[in-house]
C-alpha positions in Angstrom: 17.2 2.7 2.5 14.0 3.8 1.5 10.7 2.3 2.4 10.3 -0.8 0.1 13.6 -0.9 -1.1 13.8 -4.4 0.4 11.0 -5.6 -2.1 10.9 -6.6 -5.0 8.6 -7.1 -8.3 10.0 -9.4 -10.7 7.7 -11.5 -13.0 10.5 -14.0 -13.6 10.5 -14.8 -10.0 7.5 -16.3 -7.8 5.0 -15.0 -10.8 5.9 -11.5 -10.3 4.2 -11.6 -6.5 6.2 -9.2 -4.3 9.3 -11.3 -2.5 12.0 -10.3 -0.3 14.7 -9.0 -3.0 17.3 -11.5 -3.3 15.0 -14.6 -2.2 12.1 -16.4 -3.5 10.0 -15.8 -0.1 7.3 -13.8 -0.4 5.1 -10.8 0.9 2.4 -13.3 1.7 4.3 -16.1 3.3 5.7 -13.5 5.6 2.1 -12.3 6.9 0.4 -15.5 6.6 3.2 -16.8 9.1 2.3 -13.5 11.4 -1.3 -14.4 10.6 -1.0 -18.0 12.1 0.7 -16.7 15.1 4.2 -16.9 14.2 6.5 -14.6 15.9 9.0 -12.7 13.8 11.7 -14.6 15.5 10.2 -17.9 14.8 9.7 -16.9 10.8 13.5 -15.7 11.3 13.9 -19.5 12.6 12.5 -20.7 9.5 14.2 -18.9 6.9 17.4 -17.9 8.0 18.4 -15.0 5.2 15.5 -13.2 6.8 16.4 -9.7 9.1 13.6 -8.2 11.3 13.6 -5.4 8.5 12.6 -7.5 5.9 9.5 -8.9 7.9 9.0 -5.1 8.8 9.2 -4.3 4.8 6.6 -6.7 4.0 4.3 -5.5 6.4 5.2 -2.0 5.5 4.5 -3.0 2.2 1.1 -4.7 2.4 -0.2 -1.8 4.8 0.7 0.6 1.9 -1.1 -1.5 -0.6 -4.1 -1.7 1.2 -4.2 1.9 1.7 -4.2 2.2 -1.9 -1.0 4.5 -1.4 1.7 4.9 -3.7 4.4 2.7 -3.4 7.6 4.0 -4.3 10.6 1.1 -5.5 14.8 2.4 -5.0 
């Protein structure tokens, strides 16, 4: 699985912000739980469809943004 494959962009879903593919949570609920302290196994509490890969994706994912890399999709 590559790098952001667990990701995606869809503007039909969540206004096209980046989600967990096959959910409705997104990028930014998952770092704004970290943010606030959250531990991964606590978010995984929370939303239960959730794998510790998919909180690592987003936080893959938003490092990559903010490095102004290119992200690559599947």
């Amino acid at each position: 699985m590559t790098r952001h494959e667990r990701i995606e962009l869809n503007p039909a879903i969540m206004f096209g912000k980046p989600v967990i593919k096959g959910t409705r949570i997104t990028v930014e609920q998952i770092l704004r739980k970290l943010a606030s302290g959250m531990t991964p196994e606590q978010i995984l509490e929370d939303h239960p469809r959730l794998t510790i890969a998919d909180i690592q994706a987003a936080e893959a994912f938003a490092a990559d943004y903010l490095a102004g890399e290119e992200v690559a999709f599947g």
